[in-house]
Each structure stands twice: as C-alpha cells, then as structure tokens.
GUNULUM-25810 format. One record per residue (C-alpha): y negated, z negated, x; residue in three letters. Coordinates in nm, 2 decimals. Each point is the difference from the previous one (the first is absolute). Layout:
residues N
(torvex (Y, Z, X), Ala)
...
end
This chain:
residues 249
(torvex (17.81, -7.64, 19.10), Unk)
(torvex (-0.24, 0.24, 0.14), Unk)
(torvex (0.15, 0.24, 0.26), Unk)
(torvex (-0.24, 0.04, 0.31), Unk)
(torvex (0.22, 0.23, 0.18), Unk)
(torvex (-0.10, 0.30, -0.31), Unk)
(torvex (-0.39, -0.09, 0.17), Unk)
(torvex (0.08, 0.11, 0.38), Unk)
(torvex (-0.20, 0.15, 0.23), Unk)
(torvex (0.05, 0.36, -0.15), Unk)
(torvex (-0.10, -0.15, -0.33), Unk)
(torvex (-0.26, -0.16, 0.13), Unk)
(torvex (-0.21, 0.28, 0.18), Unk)
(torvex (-0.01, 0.24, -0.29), Unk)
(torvex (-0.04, -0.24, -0.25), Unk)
(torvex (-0.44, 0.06, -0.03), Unk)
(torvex (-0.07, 0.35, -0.15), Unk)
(torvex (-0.40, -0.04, 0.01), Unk)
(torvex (-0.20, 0.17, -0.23), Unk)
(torvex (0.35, 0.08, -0.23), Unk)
(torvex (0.25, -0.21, -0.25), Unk)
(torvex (-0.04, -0.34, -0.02), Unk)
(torvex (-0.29, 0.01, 0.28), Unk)
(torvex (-0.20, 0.23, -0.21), Unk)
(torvex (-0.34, -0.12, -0.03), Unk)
(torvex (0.06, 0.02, -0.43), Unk)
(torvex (0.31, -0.19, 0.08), Unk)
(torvex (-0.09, -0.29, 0.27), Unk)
(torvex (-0.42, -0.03, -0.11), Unk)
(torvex (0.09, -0.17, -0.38), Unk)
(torvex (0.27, -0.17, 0.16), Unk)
(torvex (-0.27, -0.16, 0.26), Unk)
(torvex (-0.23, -0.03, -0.27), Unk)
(torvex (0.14, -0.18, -0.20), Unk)
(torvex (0.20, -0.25, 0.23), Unk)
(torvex (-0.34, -0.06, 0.11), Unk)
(torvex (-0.11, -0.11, -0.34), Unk)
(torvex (0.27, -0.27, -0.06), Unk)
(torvex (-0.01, -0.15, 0.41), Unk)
(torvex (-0.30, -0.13, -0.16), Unk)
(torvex (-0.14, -0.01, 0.42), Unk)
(torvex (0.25, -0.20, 0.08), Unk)
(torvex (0.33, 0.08, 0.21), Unk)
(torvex (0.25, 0.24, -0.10), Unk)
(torvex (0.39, 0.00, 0.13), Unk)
(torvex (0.17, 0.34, -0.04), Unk)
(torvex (0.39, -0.11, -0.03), Unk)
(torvex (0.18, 0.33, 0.19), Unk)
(torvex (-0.34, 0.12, 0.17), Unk)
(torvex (0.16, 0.34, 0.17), Unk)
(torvex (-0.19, 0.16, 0.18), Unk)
(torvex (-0.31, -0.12, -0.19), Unk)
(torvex (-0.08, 0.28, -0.19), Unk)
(torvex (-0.20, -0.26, -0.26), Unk)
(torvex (-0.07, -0.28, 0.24), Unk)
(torvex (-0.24, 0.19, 0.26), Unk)
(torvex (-0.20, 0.14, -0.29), Unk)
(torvex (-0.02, -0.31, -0.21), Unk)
(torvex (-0.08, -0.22, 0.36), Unk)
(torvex (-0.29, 0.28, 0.05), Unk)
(torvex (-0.11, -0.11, -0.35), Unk)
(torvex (-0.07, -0.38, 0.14), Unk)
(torvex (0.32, -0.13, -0.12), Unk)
(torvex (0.18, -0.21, 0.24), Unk)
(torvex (0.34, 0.14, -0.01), Unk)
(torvex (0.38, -0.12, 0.15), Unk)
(torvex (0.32, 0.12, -0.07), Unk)
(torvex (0.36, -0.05, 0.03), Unk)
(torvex (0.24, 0.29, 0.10), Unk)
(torvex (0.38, 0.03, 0.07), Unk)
(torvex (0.02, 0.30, 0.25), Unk)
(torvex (-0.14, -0.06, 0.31), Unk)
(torvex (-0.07, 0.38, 0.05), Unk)
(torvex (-0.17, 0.00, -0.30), Unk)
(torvex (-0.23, -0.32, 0.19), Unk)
(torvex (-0.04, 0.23, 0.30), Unk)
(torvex (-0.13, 0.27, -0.15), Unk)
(torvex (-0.27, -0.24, -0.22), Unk)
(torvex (-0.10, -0.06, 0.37), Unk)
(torvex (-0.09, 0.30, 0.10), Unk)
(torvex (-0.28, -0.02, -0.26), Unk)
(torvex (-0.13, -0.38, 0.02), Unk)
(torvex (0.11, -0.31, 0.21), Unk)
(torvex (0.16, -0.32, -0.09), Unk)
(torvex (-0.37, -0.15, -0.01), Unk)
(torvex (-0.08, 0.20, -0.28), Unk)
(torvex (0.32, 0.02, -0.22), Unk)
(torvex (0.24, -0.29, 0.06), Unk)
(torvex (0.35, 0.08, -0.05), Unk)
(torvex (0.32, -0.16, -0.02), Unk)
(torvex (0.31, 0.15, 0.05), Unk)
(torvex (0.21, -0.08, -0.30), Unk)
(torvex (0.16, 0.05, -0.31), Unk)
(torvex (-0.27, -0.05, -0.27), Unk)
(torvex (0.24, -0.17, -0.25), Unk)
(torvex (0.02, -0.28, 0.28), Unk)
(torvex (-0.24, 0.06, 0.26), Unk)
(torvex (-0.31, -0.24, 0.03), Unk)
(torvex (-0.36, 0.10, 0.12), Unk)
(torvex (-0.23, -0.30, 0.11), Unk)
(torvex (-0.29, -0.05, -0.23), Unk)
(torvex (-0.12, -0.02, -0.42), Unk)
(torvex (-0.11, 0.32, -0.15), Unk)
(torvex (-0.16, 0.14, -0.33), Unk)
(torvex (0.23, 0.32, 0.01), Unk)
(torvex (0.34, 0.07, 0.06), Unk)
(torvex (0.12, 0.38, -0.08), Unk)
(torvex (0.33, 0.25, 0.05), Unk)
(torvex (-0.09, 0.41, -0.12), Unk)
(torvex (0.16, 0.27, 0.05), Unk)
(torvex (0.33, -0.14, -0.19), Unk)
(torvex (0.10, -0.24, 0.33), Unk)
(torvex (0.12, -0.27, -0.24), Unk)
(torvex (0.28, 0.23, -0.11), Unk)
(torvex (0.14, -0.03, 0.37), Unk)
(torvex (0.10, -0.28, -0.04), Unk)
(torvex (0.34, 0.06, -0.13), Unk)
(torvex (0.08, -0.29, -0.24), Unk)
(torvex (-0.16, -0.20, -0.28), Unk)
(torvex (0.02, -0.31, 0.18), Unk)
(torvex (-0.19, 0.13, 0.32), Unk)
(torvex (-0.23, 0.12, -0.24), Unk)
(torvex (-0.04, -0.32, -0.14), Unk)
(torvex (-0.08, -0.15, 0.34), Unk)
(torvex (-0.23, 0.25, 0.10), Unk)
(torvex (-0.20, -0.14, -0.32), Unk)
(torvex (0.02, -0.33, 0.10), Unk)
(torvex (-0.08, 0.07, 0.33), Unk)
(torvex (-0.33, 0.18, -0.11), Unk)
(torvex (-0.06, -0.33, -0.24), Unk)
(torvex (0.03, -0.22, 0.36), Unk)
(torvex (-0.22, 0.21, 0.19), Unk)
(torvex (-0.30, 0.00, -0.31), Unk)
(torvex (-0.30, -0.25, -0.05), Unk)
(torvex (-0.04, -0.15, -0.34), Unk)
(torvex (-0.09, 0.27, -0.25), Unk)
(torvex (0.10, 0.31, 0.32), Unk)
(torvex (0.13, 0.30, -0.12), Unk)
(torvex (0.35, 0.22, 0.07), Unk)
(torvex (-0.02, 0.37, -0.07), Unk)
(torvex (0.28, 0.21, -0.06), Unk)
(torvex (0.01, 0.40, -0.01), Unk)
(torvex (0.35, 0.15, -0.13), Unk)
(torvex (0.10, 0.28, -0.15), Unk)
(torvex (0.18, -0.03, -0.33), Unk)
(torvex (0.38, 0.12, 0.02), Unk)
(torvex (0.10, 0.33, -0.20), Unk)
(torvex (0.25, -0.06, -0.19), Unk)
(torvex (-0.03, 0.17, -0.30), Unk)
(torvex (-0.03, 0.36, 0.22), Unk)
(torvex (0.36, -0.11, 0.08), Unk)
(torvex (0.22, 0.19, -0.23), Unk)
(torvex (0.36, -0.17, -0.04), Unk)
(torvex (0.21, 0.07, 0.27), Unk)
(torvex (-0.26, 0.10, 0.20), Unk)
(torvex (-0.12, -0.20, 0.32), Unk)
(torvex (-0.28, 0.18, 0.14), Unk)
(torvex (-0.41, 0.03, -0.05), Unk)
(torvex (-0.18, 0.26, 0.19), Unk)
(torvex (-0.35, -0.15, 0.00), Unk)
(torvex (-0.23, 0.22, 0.16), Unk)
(torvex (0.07, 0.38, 0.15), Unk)
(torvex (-0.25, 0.15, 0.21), Unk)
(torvex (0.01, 0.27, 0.26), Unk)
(torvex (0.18, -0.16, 0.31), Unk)
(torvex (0.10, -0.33, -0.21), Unk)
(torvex (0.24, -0.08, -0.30), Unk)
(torvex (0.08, -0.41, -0.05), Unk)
(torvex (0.26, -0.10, -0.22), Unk)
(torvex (0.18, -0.36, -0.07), Unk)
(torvex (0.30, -0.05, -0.09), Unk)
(torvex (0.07, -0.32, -0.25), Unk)
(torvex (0.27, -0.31, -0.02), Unk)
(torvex (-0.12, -0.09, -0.36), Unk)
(torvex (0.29, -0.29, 0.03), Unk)
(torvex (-0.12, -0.16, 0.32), Unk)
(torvex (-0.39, 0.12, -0.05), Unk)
(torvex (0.01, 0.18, 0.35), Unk)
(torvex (-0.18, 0.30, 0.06), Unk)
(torvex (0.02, 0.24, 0.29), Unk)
(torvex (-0.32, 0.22, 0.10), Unk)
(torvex (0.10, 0.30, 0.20), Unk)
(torvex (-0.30, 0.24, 0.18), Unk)
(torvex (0.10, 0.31, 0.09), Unk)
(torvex (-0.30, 0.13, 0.20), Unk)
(torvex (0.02, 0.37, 0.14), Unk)
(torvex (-0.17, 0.33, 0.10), Unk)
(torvex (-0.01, 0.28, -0.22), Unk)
(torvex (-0.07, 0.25, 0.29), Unk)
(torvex (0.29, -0.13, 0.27), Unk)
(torvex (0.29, 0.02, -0.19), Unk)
(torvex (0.26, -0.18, -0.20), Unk)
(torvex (-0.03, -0.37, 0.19), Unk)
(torvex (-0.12, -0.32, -0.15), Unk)
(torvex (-0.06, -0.33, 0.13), Unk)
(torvex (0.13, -0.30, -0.24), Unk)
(torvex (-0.12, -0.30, -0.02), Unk)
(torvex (0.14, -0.28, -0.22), Unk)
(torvex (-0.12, -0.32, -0.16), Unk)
(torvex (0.25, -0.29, -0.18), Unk)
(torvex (-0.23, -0.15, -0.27), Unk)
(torvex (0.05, -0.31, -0.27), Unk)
(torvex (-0.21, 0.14, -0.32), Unk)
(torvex (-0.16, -0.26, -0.27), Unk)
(torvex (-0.16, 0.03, -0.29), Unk)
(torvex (-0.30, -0.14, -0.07), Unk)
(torvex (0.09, -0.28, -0.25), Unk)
(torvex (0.28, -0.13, 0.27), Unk)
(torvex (-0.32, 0.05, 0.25), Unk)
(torvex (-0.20, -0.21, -0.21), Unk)
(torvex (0.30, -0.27, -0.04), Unk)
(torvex (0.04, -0.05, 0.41), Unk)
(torvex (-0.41, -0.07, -0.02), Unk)
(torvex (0.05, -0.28, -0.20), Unk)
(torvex (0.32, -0.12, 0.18), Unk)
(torvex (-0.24, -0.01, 0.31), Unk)
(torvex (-0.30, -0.18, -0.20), Unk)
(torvex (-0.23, 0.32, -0.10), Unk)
(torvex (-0.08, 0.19, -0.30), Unk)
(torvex (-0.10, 0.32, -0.07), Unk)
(torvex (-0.35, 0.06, -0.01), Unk)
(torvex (-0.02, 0.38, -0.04), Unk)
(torvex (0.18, 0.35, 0.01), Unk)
(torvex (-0.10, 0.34, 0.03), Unk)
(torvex (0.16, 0.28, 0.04), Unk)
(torvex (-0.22, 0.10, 0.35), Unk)
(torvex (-0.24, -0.17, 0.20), Unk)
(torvex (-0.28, 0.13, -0.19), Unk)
(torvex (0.10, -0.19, -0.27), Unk)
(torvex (0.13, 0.28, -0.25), Unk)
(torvex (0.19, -0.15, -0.33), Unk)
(torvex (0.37, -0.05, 0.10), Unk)
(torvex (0.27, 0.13, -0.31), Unk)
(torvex (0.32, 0.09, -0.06), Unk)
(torvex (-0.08, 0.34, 0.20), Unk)
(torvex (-0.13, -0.17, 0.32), Unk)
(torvex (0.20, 0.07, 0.31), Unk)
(torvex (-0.09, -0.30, 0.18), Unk)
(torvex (-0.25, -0.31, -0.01), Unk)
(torvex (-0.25, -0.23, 0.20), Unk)
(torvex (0.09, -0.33, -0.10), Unk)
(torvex (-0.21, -0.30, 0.07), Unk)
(torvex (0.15, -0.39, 0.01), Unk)
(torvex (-0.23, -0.32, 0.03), Unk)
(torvex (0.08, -0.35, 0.12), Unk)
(torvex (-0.13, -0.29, -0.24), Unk)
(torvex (-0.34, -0.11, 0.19), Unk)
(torvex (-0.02, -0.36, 0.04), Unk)
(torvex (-0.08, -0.21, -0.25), Unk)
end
C-alpha cells in the first residue's frame, strides 16, 4: 500500500519548487494543456492531488477539478493555495478512495501509480478510475519507463540524473519488480552533508499497463512519449497514456 508517513509535514512544505523541476513552466504548461484538451469542459479528478501542482493551474483553465490524496499534510498545504470550495478533496488512498460525482477525466503524473507497491493495488487503482468515469471519460497515466537494460549483471543501481547539488539513483528488485528512488540533495559550497530522501516504487511496463486497463473496462486510446505528443519508441524514457470507457450505446 501507499505509505503516508514518507508524505509528512517536512515532505510536505518543500515539496513546490516554483519556477524549477517539475513546476517549470516547460514542464507543468503542456501538462495543463493538454489535460485541458481531453476534460473535454467537463470535470476532472486528479487521483494523489499533492499539493496541486497541476490542479490549481488546470482549475484556473475553467476545468472543474477534485482530487483524492493520502497524506493529510500534503491536503494542508493544497490549502494554503485554494479552499475546499474550489478543489474538493478526500482523504484516501486512490486505489480505494471514492470522490462524490461523474467525470470526463481521471489522471495520475508524475509516476504516482508506481506508489502503489503491488500489481493488484495497481489493478484497483484502475478500476477505481473506471468507477469514478462517465461513459466514454478518460484515465491518464504519466510513468516513466524502467531502465533495465542500463543495469549491467550484477549490478543494482541507475544514476538517472547528476546535477550540481543533486545525484538520484534507484536501485532495482528485478525478481519482485520493486524499485527504490533515492535523492541525495546537497550544497556544493557548505560541505560534505546531504539530505536523502527515499521512495519504494512498483514499476510496469506498458503492455502490463495496458492489460490492467482492460481488466478495469478501458482501452488504450493513445501514447506518447510527452505531453506534447512526441512519437513514443523503444528509446522513450517514459509515456502519457490515455484509456477510454465504452460510451453508451
């Protein structure tokens, strides 16, 4: 299951880095854009809403927007920026948790599926995107792709991304299809101290993706390799995936 302790009030409060990674206007304005384009004007749910780095915008963009979150700090600090009146949440896990209402648009970025730390939450986190859709809605998924082939054997480490006051790495459990993120963040100036910070993840490929769709009822409708729809290959190091309910007949 998801683990709401890692989301605590330390978590919490330096989670939004305006202006920089994922809240960088290149990163969050195709995101909005094109979350926009499949709501279709009607309502969106964000399934693990944080601290609503994508929900404010989108709701700015005339998109009625609700969300379900596990960690309550993560809650508090959404409501700091807009009320309960303007973003409903509930407080939940999003493979279980029900919001009141029918909408176009369900969607999880950033990875959050892979939180959930087995197949069959997974699976229910599907369906329950499926319960909370109208006939012919949409479920969204943003994931990265996992990295196996930079995995030499007997190695069990992938540094992703080094930058000045920043290395991430994850370490792999190719038999139980765990992954472990770990963020070292640090200053180059102030010494030899680093603050870690560490995230259990379940990672799936995008065929098994597809495959829990149409366990829950939906089937792919498109996949890109971004949000503004570049061609997604065998080199792609993630994917926007999009899902439909049948409309009625």
């Amino acid at each position: 299951m998801l683990h709401s302790e890692m989301w605590d009030d330390q978590a919490a409060q330096g989670y939004d880095t305006p202006g920089a990674g994922m809240f960088a206007p290149a990163v969050l304005g195709p995101t909005v854009d094109r979350l926009v384009e499949l709501a279709e004007g009607g309502p969106a749910l964000e399934f693990a809403i944080g601290t609503g780095r994508v929900a404010l915008p989108l709701a700015e963009r005339g998109v009625p927007v609700s969300g379900i979150e596990l960690s309550q700090p993560m809650i508090d600090q959404l409501r700091t920026k807009a009320d309960e009146a303007a973003i409903p949440v509930v407080a939940g896990d999003m493979a279980t948790a029900q919001a009141p209402g029918e909408f176009r648009l369900v969607y999880l970025v950033y990875n959050t599926i892979s939180n959930l730390l087995t197949q069959a939450e997974q699976v229910a986190c599907f369906r329950n995107a499926a319960r909370h859709l109208a006939p012919g809605g949409r479920f969204v998924v943003e994931l990265w792709v996992p990295e196996l082939r930079k995995l030499p054997p007997g190695q069990q480490a992938v540094v992703w991304e080094s930058a000045t006051g920043y290395i991430g790495l994850d370490t792999y459990d190719v038999l139980r299809q765990q992954v472990v993120s770990h963020h070292f963040r640090f200053d180059p100036e102030a010494g030899r101290e680093a603050r870690l910070f560490r995230s259990p993840h379940r990672y799936i490929w995008p065929a098994e993706l597809d495959l829990m769709a149409e366990l829950a009822g939906m089937t792919l409708e498109s996949r890109h390799a971004g949000w503004t729809g570049e061609a997604f290959t065998a080199e792609s190091r993630s994917h926007v995936s999009v899902y439909r309910t049948a409309d009625l007949l």
